[in-house]
N, C-alpha and C positions, 0 to 999 in steps of 0.2 A: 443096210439097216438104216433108217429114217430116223434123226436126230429129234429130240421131244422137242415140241414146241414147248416153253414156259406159257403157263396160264395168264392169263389177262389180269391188268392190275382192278384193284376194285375203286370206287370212289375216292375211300378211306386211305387206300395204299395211296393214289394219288395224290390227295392232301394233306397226308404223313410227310410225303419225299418234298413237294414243293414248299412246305411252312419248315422242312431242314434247310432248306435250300434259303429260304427267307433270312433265317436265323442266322446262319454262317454268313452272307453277305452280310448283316448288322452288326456282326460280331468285328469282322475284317473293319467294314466302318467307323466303328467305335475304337478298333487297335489303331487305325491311322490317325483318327481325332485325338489320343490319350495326350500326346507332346503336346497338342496345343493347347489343351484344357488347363495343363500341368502346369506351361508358363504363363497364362492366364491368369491360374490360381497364385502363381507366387507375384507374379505383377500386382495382383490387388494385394494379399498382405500385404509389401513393402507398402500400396498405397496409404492403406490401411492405418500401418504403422507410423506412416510419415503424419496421419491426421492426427493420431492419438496425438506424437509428441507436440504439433502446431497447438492442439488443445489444449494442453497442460503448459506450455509455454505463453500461448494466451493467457490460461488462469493466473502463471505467475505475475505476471505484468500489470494484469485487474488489480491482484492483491496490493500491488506497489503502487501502483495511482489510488487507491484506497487508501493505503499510509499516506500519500500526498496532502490528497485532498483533505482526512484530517489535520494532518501540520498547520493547512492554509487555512482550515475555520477556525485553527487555535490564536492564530494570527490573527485572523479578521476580529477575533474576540478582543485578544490583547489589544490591536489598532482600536478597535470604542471603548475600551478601560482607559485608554490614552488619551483618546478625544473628549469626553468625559471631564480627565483630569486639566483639560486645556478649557473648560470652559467652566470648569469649576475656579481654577487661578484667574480666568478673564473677572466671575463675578466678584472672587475676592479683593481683586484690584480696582475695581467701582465701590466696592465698599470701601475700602481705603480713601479714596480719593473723595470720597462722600464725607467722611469723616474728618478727615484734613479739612475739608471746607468749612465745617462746623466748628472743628475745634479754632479755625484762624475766625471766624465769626466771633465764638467767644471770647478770643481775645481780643476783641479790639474791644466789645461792650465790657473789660473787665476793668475798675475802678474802684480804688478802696470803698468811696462811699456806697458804690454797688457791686456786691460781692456774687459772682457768680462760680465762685471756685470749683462747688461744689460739682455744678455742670461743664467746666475744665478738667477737673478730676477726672468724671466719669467718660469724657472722648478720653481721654490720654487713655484711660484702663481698657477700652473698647479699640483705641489701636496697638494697644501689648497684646490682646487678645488676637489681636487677626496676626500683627507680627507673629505669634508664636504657632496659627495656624499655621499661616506661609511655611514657617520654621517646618513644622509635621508634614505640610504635603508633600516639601521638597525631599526630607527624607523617606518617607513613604514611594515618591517616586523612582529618589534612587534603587534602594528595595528591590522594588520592582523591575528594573532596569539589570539588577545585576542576576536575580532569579528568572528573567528570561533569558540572559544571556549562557549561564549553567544550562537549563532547559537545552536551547540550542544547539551547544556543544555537546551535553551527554547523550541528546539524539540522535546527532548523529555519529556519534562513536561506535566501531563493532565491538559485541557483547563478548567478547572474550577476550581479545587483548586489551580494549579501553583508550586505546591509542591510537588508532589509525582511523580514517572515517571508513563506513558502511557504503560498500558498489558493491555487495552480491545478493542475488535471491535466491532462497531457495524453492526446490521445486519436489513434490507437489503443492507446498503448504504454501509458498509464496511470502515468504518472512523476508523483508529485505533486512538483516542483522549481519552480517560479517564482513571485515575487510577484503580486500582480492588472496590476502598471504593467509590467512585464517580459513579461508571459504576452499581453497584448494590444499590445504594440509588436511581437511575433514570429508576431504571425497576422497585423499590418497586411499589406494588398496592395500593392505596389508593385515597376518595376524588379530592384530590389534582395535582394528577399526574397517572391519569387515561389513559392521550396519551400522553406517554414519547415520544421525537423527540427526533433527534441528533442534540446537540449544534455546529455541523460546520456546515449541511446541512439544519437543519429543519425537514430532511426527519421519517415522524413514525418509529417506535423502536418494532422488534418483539423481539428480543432476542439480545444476545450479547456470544460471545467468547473471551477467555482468551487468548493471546499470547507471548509465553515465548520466549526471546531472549538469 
């Protein structure tokens, strides 16, 4: 008895079987590339990641050259309030000396029979008047002197103990306000202080940087 032949494939059966045939090879392909996609993919997160935080450490650092940089135009202010006051004392001190010269003029033309008292009077009252500005700028200056000096010191004091100076930033907000003991008591984890803010902003607290002046 003669075993059947099986019929002939048709077009369709033949391009059924080879496009399985295609697919399972893609498939096998794509299983042996999965491992390297995978470490791939975690290589770029961490890269990723490592950008974010250069970013945000960047912005902290902006932040703090921006406190700088105002400190030093407050200064460059206070320096021509100063220069100012030195050229202001320079013309008070010509006016003096102008008046000394007047006043010793009048005294030598001064003679009973020619009385010019009246214009001796009025230099003398014209150098009590500059003496007692001198008197006002000097204290005016001090003043001044002593209220930049507070300035100075309470800025740079951190805002919560008031005692220690200010070496931390914080981050994202970039506030440099705290001391090194203050700035790592308020990122401990615990309880208590589970969502540290920054005491000038409010704003959440991922990390903090140290900056040395």
């Amino acid at each position: 008895m003669r075993a059947s032949t099986p019929p002939p494939l048709t077009d369709a059966e033949r391009e059924t079987l080879t496009l399985s045939a295609s697919v399972e090879a893609l498939l096998v392909s794509l299983s042996n590339a999965l491992p390297s996609v995978r470490a791939s993919e975690a290589s770029l997160t961490a890269t990723l990641q490592r950008v974010a935080d250069l970013e945000t450490h960047g912005h902290a650092l902006e932040e703090a050259l921006r406190e700088r940089e105002s400190e030093a135009a407050t200064l460059r202010e206070k320096a021509r309030e100063t220069d100012e006051l030195r050229e202001t004392n320079a013309t008070l001190r010509e006016r003096v000396k102008e008046l000394s010269e007047r006043l010793e003029t009048c005294s030598v033309y001064y003679r009973p029979e020619r009385t010019f008292f009246g214009t001796v009077r009025q230099c003398e009252q014209a150098l009590e008047s500059l003496d007692t500005g001198r008197a006002l700028v000097s204290l005016w200056k001090e003043e001044l002197e002593r209220e930049r000096q507070k300035e100075r010191e309470d800025n740079a004091l951190c805002v919560i103990c008031c005692e220690r100076r200010k070496s931390v930033a914080l981050i994202p907000c970039g506030h440099l306000c705290l001391c090194e003991t203050d700035g790592r008591t308020l990122l401990e984890e615990g309880p208590g202080n589970a969502d540290p803010r920054c005491p000038v902003c409010r704003e959440p607290i991922t990390s903090s940087v140290r900056v040395f002046f």
